[in-house]
Steps between C-alpha positions, in 0.01 A plus 500: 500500500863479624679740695827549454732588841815705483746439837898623557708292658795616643873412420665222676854366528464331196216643270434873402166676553180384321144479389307193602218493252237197555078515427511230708565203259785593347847719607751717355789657685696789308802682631430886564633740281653727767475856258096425484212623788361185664160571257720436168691223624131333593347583137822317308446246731143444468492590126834202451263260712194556277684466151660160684165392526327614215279734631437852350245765582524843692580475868432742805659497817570646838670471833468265763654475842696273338601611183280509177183331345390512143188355328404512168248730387189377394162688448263273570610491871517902467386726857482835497487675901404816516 
């Protein structure tokens, strides 16, 4: 299973603000759309990144102290805390 991480980076003197995407083999970078929450800019990202790749399937995600994670969802890995 591969997560998928969601990080901003900042603007610089030469680059807008972005979204590093990367499930640690491959990257994307994509500029932030300044009118979206950080949470939408992360889903166009991730979803842009997927279709690049091929992948398709539902994703969940959630917040990090770094940004965002996503994973697919799959149900044989399914846990239910209660």
């Amino acid at each position: 299973m591969k997560t998928i991480n969601c990080k901003y980076v900042g603007p610089t003197n030469t680059k807008p603000s972005r979204i590093i995407v990367s499930d640690g083999d491959n990257r994307s970078i994509v500029s932030i759309n300044g009118q979206w929450s950080f949470e939408d800019n992360c889903k166009v990202a991730v979803d842009r990144f997927c279709r690049k790749l091929g992948w398709t399937g539902e994703l969940i995600g959630g917040h990090t102290k770094d940004g965002m994670v996503f994973c697919f969802v799959d149900a044989t890995y399914h846990i239910t805390i209660s």
